[in-house]
Gaussian input, Z-matrix of N, CA and C with variables (Angstrom, degrees):
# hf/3-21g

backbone

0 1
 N
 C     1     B1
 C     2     B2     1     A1
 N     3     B3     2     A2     1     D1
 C     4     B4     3     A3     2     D2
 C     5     B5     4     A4     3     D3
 N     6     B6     5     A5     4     D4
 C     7     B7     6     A6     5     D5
 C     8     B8     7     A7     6     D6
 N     9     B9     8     A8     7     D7
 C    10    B10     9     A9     8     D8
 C    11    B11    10    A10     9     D9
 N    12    B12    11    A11    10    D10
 C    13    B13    12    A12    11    D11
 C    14    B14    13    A13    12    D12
 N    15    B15    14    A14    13    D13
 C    16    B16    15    A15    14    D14
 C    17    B17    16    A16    15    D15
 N    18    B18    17    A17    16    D16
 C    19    B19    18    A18    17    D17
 C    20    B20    19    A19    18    D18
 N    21    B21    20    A20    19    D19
 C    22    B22    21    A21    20    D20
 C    23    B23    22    A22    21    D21
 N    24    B24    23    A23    22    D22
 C    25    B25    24    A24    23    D23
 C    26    B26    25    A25    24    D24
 N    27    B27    26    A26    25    D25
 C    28    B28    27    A27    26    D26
 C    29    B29    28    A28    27    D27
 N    30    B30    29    A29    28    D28
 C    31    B31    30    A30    29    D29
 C    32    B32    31    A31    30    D30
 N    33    B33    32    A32    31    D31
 C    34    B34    33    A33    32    D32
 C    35    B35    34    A34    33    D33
 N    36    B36    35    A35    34    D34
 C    37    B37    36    A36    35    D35
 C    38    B38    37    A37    36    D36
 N    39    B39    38    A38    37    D37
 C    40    B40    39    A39    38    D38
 C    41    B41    40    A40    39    D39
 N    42    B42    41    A41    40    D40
 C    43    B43    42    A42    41    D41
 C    44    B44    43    A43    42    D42
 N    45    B45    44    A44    43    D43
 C    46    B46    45    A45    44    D44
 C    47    B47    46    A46    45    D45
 N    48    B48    47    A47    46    D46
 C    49    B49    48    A48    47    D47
 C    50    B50    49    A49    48    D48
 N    51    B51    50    A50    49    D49
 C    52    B52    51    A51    50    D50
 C    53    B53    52    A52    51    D51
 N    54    B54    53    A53    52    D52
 C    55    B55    54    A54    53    D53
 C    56    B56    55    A55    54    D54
 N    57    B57    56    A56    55    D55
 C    58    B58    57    A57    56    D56
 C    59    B59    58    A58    57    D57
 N    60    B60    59    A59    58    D58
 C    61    B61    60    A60    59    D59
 C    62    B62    61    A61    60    D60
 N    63    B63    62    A62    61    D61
 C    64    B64    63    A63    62    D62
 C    65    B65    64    A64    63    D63
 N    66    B66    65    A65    64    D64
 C    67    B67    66    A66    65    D65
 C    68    B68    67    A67    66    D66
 N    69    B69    68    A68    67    D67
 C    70    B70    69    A69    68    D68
 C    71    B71    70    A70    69    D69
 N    72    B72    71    A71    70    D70
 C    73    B73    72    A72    71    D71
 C    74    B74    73    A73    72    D72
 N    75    B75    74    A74    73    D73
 C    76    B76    75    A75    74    D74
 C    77    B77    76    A76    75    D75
 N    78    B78    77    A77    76    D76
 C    79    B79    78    A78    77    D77
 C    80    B80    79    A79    78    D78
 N    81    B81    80    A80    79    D79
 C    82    B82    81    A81    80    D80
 C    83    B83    82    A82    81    D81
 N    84    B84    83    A83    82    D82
 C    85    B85    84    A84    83    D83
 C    86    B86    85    A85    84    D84
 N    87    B87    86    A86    85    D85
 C    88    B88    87    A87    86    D86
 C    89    B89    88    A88    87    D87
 N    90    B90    89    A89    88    D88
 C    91    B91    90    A90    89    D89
 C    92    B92    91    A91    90    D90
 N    93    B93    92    A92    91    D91
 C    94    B94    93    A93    92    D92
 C    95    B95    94    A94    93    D93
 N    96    B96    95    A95    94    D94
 C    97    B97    96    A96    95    D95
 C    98    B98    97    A97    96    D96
 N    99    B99    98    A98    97    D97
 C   100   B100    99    A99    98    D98
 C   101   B101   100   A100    99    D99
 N   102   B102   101   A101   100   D100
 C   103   B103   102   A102   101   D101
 C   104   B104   103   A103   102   D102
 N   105   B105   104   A104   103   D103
 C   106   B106   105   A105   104   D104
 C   107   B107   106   A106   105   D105
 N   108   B108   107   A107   106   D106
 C   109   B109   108   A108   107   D107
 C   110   B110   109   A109   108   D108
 N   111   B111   110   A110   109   D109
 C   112   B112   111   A111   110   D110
 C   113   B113   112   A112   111   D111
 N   114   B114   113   A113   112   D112
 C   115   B115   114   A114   113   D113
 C   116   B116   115   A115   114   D114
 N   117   B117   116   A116   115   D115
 C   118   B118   117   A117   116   D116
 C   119   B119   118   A118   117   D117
 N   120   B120   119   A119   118   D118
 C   121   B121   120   A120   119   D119
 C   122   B122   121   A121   120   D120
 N   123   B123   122   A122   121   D121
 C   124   B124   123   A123   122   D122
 C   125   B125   124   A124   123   D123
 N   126   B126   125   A125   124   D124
 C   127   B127   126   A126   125   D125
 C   128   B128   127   A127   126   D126
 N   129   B129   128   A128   127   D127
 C   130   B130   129   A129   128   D128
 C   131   B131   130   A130   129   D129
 N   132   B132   131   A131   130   D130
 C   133   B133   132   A132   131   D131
 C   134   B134   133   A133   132   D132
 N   135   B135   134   A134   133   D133
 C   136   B136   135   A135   134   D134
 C   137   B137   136   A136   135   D135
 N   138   B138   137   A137   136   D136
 C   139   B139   138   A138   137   D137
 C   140   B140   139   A139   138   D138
 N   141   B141   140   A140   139   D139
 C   142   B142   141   A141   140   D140
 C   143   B143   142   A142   141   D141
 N   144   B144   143   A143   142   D142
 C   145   B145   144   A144   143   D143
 C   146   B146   145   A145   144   D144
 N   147   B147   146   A146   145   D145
 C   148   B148   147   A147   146   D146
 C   149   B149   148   A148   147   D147
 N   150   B150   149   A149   148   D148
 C   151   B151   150   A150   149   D149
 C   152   B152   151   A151   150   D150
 N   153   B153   152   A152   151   D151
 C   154   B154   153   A153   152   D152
 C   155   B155   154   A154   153   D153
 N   156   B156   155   A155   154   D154
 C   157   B157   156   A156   155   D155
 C   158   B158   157   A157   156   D156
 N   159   B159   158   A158   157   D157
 C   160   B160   159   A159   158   D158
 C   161   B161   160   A160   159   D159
 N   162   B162   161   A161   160   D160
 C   163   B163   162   A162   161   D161
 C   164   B164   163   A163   162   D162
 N   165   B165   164   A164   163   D163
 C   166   B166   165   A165   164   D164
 C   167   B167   166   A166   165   D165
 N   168   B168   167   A167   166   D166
 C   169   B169   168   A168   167   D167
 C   170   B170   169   A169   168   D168
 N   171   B171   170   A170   169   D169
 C   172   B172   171   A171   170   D170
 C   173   B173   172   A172   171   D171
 N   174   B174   173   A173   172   D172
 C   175   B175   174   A174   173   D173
 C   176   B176   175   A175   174   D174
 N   177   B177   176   A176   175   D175
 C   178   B178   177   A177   176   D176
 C   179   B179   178   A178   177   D177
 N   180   B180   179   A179   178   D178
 C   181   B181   180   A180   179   D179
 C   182   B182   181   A181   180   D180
 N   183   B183   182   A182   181   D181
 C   184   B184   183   A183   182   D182
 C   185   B185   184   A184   183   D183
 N   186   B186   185   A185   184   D184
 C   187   B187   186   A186   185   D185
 C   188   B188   187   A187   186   D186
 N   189   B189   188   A188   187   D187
 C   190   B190   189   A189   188   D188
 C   191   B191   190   A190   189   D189
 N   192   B192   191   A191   190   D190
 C   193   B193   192   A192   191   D191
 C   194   B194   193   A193   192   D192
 N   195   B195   194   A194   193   D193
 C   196   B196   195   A195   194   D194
 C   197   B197   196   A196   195   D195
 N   198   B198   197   A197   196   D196
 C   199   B199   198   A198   197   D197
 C   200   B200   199   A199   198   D198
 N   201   B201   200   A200   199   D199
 C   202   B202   201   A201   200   D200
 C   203   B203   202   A202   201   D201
 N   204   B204   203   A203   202   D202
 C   205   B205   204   A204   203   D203
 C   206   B206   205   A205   204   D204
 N   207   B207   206   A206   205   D205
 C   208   B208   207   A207   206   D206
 C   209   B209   208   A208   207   D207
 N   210   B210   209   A209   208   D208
 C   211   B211   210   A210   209   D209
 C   212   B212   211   A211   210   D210
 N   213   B213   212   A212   211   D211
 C   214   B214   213   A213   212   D212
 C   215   B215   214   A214   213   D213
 N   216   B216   215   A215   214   D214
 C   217   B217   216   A216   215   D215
 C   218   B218   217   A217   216   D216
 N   219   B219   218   A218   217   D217
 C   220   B220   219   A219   218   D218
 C   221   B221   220   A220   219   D219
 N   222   B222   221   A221   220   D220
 C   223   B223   222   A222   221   D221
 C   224   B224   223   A223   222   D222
 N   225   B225   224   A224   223   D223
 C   226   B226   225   A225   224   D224
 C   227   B227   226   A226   225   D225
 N   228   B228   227   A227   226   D226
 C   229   B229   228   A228   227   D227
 C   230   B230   229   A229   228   D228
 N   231   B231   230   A230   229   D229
 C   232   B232   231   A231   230   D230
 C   233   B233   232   A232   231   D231
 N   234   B234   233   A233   232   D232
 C   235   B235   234   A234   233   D233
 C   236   B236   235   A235   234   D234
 N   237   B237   236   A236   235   D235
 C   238   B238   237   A237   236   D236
 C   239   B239   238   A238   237   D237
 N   240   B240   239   A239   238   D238
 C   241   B241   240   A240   239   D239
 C   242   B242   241   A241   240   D240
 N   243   B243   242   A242   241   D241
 C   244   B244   243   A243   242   D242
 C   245   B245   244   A244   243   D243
 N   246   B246   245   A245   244   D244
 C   247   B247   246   A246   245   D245
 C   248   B248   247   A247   246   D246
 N   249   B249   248   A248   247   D247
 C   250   B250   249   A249   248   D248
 C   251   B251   250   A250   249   D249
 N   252   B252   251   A251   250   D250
 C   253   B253   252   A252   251   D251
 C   254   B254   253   A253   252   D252
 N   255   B255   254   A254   253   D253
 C   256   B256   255   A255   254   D254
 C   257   B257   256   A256   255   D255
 N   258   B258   257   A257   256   D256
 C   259   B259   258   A258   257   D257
 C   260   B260   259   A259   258   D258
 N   261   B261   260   A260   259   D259
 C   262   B262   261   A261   260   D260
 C   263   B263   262   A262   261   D261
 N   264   B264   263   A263   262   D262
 C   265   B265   264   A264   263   D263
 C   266   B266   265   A265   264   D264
 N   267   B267   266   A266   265   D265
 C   268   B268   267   A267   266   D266
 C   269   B269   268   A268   267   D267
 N   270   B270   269   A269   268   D268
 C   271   B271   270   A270   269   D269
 C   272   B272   271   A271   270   D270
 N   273   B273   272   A272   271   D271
 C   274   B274   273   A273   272   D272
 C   275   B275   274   A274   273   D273
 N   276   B276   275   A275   274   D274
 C   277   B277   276   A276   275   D275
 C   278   B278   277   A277   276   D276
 N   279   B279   278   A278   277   D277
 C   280   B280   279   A279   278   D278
 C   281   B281   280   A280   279   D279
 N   282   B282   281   A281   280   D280
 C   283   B283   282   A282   281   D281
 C   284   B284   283   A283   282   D282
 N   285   B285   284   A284   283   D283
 C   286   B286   285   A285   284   D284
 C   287   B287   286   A286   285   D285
 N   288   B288   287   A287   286   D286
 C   289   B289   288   A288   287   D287
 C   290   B290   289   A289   288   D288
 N   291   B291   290   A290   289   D289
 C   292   B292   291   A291   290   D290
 C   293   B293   292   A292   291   D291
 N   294   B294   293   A293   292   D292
 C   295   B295   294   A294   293   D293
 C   296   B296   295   A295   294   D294
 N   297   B297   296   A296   295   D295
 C   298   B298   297   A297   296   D296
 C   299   B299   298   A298   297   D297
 N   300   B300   299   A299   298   D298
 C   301   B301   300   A300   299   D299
 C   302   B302   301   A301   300   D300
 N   303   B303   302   A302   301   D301
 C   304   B304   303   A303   302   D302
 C   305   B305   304   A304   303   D303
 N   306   B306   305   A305   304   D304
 C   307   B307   306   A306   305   D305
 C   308   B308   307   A307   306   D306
 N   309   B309   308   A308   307   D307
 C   310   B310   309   A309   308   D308
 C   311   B311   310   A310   309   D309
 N   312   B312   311   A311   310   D310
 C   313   B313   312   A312   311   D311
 C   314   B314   313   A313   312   D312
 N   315   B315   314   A314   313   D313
 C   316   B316   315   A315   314   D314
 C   317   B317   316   A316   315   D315
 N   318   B318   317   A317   316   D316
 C   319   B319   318   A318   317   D317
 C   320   B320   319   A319   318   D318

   B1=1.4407
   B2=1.5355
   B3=1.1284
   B4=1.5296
   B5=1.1195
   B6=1.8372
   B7=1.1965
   B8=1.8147
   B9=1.3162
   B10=1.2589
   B11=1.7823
   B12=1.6273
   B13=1.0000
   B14=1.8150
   B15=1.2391
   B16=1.2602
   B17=1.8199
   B18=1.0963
   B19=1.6879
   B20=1.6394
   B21=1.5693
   B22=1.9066
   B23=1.8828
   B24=1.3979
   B25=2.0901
   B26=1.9595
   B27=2.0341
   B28=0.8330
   B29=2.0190
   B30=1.6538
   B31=2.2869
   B32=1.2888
   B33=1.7523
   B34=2.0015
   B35=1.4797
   B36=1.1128
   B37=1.6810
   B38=1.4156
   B39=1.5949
   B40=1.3838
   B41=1.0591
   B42=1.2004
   B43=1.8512
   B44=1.2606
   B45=1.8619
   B46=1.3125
   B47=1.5962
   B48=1.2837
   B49=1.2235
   B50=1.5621
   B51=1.6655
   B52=1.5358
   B53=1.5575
   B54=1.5024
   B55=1.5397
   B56=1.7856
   B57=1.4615
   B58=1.4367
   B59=1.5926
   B60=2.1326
   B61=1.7991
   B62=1.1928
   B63=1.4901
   B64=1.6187
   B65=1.5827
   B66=1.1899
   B67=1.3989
   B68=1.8062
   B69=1.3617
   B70=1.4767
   B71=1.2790
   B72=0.8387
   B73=1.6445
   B74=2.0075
   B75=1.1501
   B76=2.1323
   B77=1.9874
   B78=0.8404
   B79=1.2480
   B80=1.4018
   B81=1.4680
   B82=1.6661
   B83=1.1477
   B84=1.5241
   B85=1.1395
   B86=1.6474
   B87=1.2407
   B88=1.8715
   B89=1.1419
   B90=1.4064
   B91=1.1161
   B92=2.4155
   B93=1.6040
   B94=1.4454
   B95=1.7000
   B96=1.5143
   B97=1.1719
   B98=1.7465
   B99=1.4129
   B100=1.3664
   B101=2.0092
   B102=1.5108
   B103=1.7071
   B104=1.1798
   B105=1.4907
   B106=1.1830
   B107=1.7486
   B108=1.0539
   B109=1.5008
   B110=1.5683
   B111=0.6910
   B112=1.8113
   B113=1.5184
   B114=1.1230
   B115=1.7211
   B116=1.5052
   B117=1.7895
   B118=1.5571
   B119=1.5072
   B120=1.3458
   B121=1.2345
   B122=2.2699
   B123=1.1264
   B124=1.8752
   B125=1.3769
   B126=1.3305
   B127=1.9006
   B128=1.8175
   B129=1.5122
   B130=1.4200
   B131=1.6531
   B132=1.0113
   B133=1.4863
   B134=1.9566
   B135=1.1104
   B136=1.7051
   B137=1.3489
   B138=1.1462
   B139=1.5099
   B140=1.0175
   B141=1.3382
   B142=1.5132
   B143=1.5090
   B144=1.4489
   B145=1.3693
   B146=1.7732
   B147=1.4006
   B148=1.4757
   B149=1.7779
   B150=1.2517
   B151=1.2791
   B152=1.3081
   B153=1.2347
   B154=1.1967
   B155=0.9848
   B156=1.6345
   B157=1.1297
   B158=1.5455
   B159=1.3073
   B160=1.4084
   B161=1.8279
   B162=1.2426
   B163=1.1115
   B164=1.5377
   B165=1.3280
   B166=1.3518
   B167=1.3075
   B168=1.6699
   B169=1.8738
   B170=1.3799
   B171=1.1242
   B172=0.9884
   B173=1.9340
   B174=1.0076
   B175=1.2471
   B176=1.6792
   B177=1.2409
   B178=1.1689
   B179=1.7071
   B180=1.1063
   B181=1.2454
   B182=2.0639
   B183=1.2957
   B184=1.3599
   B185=1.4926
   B186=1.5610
   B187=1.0301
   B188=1.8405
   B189=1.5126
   B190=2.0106
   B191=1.8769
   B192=0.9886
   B193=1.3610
   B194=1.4763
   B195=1.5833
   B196=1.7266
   B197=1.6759
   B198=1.6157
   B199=1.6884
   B200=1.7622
   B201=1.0800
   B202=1.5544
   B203=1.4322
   B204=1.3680
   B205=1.2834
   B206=0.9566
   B207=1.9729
   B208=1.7356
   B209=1.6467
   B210=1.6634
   B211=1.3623
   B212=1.4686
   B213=1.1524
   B214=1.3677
   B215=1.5584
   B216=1.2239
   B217=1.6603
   B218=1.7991
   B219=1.2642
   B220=1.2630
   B221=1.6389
   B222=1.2714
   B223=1.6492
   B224=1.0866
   B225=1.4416
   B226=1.1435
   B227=1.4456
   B228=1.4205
   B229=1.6520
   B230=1.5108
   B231=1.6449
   B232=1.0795
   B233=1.6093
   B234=1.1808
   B235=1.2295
   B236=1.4755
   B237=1.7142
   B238=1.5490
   B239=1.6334
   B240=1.5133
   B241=1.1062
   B242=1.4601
   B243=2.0935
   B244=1.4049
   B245=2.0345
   B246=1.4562
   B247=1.3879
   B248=1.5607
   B249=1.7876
   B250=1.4029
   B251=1.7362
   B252=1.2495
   B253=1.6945
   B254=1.7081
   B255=1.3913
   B256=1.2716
   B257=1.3248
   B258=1.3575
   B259=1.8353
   B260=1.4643
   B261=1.6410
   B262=1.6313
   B263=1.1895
   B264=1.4184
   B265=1.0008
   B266=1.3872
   B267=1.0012
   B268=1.5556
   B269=1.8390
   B270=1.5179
   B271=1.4638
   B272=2.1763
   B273=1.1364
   B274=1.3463
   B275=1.9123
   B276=1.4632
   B277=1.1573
   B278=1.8679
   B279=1.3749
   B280=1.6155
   B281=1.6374
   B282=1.4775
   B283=1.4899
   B284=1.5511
   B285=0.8667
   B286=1.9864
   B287=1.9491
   B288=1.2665
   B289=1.4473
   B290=1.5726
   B291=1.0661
   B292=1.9664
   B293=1.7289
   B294=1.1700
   B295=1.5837
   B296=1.8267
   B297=1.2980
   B298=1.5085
   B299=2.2679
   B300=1.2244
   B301=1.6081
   B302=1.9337
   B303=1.1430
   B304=1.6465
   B305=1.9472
   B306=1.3776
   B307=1.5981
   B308=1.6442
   B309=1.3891
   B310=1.7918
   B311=1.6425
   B312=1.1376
   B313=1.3369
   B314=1.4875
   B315=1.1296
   B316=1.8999
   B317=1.1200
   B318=1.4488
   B319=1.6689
   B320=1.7020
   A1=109.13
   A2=122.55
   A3=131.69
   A4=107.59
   A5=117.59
   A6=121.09
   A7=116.70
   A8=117.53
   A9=89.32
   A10=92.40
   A11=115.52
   A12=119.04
   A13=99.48
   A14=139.60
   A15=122.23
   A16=108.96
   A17=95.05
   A18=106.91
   A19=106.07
   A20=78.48
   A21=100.04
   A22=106.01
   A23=83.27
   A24=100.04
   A25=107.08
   A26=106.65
   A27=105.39
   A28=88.12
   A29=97.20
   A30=83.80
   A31=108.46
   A32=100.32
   A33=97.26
   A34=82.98
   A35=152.41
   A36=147.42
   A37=117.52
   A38=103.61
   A39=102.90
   A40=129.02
   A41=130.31
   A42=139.05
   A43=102.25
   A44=116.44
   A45=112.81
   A46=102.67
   A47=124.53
   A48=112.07
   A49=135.87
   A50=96.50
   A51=128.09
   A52=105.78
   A53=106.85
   A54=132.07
   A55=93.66
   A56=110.13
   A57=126.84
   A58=110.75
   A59=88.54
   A60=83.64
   A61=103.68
   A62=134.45
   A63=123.37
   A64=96.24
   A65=124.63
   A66=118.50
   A67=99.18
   A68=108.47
   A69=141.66
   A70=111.69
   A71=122.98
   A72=138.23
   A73=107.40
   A74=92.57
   A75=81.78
   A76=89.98
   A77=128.99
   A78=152.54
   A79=94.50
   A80=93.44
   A81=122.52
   A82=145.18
   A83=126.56
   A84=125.76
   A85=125.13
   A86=108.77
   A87=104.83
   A88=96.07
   A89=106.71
   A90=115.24
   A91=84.68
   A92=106.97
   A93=93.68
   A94=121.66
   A95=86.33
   A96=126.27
   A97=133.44
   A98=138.92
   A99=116.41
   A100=92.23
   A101=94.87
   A102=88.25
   A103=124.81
   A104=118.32
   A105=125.01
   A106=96.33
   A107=127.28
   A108=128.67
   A109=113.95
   A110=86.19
   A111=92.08
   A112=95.30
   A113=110.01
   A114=108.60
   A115=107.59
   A116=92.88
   A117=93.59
   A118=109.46
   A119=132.62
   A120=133.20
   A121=81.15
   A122=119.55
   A123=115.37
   A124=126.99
   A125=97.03
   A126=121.22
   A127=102.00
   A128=106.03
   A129=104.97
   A130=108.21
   A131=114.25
   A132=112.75
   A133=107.65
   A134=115.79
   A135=101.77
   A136=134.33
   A137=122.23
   A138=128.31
   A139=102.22
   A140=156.03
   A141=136.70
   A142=87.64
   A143=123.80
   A144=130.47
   A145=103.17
   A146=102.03
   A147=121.28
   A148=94.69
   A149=126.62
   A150=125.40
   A151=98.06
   A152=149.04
   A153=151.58
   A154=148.86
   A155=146.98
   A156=152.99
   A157=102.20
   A158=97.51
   A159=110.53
   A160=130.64
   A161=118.48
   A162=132.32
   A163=140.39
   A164=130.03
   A165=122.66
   A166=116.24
   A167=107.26
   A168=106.42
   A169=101.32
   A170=134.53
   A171=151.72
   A172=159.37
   A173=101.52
   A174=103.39
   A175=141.19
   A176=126.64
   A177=116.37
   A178=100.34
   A179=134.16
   A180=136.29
   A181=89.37
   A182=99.82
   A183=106.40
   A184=100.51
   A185=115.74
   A186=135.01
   A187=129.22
   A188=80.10
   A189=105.93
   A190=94.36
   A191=115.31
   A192=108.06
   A193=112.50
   A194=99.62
   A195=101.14
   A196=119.73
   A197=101.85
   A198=101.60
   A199=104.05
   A200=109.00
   A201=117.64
   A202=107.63
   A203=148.78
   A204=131.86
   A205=92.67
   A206=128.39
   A207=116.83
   A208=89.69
   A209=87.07
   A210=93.96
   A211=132.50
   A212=96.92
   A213=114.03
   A214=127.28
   A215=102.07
   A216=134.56
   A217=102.98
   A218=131.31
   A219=137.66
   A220=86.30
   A221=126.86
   A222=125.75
   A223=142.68
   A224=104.63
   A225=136.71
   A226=115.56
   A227=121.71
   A228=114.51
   A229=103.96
   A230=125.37
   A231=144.59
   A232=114.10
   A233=127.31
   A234=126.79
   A235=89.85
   A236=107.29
   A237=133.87
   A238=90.81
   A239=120.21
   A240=144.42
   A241=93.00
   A242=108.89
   A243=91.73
   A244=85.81
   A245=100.40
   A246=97.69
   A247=104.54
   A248=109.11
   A249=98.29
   A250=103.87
   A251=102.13
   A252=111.66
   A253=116.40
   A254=102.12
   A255=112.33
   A256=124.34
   A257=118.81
   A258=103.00
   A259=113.92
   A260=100.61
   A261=96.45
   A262=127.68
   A263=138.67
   A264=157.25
   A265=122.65
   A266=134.23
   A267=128.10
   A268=101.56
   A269=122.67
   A270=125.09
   A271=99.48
   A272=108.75
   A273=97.85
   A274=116.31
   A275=113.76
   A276=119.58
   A277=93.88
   A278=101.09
   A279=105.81
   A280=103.95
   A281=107.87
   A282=127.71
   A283=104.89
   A284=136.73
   A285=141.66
   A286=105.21
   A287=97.55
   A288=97.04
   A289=90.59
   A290=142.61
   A291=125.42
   A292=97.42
   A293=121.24
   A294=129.60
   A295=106.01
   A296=117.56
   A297=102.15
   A298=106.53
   A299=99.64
   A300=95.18
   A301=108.61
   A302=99.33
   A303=106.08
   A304=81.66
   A305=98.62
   A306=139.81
   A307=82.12
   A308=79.44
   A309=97.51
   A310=117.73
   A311=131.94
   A312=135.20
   A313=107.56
   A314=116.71
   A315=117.20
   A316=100.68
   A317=116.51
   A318=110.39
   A319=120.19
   D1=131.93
   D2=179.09
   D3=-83.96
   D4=133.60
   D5=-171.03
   D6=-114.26
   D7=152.87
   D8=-170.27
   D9=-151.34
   D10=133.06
   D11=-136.79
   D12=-113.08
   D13=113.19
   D14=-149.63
   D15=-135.64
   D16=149.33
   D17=-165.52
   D18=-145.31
   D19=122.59
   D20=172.65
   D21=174.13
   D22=141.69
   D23=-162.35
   D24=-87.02
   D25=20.72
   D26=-174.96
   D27=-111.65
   D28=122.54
   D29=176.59
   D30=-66.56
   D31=-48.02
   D32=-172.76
   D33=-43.27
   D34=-109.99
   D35=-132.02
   D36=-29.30
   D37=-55.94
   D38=170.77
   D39=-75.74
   D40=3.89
   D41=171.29
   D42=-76.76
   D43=-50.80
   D44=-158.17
   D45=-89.51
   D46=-31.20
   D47=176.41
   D48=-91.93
   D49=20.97
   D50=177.72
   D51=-90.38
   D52=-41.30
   D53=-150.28
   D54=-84.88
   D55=-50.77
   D56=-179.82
   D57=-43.54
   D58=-59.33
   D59=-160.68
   D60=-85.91
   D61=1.02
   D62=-170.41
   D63=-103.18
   D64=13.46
   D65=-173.37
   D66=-125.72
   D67=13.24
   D68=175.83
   D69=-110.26
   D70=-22.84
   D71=177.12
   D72=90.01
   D73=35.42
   D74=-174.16
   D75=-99.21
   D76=-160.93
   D77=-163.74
   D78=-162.26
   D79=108.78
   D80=156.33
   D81=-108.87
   D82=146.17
   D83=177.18
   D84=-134.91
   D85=122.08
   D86=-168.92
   D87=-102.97
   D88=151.42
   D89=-158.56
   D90=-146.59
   D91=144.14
   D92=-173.03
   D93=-103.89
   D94=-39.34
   D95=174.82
   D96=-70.49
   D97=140.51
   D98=-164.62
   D99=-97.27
   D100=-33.68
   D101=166.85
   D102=-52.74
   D103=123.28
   D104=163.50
   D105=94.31
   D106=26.11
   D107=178.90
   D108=-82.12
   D109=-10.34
   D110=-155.13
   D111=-97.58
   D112=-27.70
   D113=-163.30
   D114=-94.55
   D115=-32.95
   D116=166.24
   D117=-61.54
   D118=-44.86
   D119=-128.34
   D120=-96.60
   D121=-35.92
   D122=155.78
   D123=-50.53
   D124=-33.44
   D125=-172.53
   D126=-80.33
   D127=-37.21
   D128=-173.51
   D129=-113.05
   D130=8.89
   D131=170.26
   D132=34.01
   D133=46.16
   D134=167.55
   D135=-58.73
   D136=156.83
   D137=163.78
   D138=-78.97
   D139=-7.79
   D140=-158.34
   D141=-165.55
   D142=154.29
   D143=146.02
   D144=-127.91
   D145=146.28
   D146=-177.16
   D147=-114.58
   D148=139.17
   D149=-165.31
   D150=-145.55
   D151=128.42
   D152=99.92
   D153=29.93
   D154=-3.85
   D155=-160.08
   D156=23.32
   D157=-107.04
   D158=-173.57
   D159=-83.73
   D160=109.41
   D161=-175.32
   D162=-92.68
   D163=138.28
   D164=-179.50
   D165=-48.87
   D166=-29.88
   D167=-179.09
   D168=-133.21
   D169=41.55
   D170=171.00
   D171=-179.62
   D172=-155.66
   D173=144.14
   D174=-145.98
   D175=169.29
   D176=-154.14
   D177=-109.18
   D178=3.03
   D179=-154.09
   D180=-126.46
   D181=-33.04
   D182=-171.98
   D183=-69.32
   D184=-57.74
   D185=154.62
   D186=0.55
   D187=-75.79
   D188=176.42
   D189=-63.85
   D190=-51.06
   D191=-163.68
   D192=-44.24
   D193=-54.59
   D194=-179.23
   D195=-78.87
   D196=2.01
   D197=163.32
   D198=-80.37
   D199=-45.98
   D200=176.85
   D201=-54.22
   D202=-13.02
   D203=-152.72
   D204=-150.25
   D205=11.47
   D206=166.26
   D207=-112.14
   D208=148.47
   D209=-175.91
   D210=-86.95
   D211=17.38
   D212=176.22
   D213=-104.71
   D214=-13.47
   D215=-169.24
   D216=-116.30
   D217=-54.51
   D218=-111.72
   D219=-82.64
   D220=-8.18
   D221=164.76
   D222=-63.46
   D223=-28.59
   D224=-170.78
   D225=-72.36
   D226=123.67
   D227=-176.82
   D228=-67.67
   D229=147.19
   D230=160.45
   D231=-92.48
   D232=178.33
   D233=176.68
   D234=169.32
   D235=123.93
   D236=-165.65
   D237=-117.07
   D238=128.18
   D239=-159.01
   D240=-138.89
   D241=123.64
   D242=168.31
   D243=175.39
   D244=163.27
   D245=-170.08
   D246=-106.18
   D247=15.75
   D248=-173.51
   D249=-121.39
   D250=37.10
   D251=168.62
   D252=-112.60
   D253=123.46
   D254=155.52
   D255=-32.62
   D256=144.85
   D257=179.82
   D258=-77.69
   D259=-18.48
   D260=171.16
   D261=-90.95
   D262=26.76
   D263=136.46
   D264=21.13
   D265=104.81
   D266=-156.69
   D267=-98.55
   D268=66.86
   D269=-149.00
   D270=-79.57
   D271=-1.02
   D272=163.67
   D273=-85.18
   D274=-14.14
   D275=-177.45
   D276=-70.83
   D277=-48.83
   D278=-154.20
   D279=-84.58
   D280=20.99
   D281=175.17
   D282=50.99
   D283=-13.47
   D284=166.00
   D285=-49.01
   D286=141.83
   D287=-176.86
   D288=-89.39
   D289=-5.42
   D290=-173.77
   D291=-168.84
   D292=157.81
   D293=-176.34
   D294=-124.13
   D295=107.36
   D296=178.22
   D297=-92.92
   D298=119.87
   D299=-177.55
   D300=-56.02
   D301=170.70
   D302=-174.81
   D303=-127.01
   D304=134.97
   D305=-1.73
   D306=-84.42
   D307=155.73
   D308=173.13
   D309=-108.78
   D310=-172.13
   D311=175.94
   D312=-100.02
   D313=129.67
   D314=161.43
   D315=-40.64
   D316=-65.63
   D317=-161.79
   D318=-31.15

């Protein structure tokens, strides 16, 4: 089962996009906080990270960068989720392999 490890300081977000992918069959984990992300994200080895843009203690782009540049992580697809991106979005700058806009579609 593919796991996919997800971060944002909004719960409605993480309820519904907990509810989505485990009823998809992935194995999830929310995570709220940017402290201590990283260790989860070694501890949980995901296939996917879902990231946040913008954060209560952080950021989400800052975030992806240092998943991209540890070598233990840096394989792993990212994907920056957030309602304060342009659609033209330049997502190789913000080191994320794809950007999903907020609000997004279930589908």
């Amino acid at each position: 089962m593919k796991k996919i490890l997800v971060l944002d300081d909004n719960a409605d977000i993480l309820d519904i996009v907990q509810e989505v992918l485990t009823y998809e069959h992935f194995t999830v984990k929310t995570f709220s906080y940017c402290a201590g992300f990283l260790d989860e994200a070694l501890n949980f080895l995901p296939d996917v990270v879902l990231l946040d843009y913008r954060l209560n203690d952080g950021n989400g782009a800052d975030l992806c960068r240092l998943l991209k540049t540890h070598p233990k992580l840096k394989h792993i697809p990212v994907i920056l989720f957030s309602a304060y991106f342009l659609k033209d979005v330049d997502v190789k700058k913000l080191g994320c392999d794809a950007v999903i806009l907020k609000p997004f579609d279930i589908e």
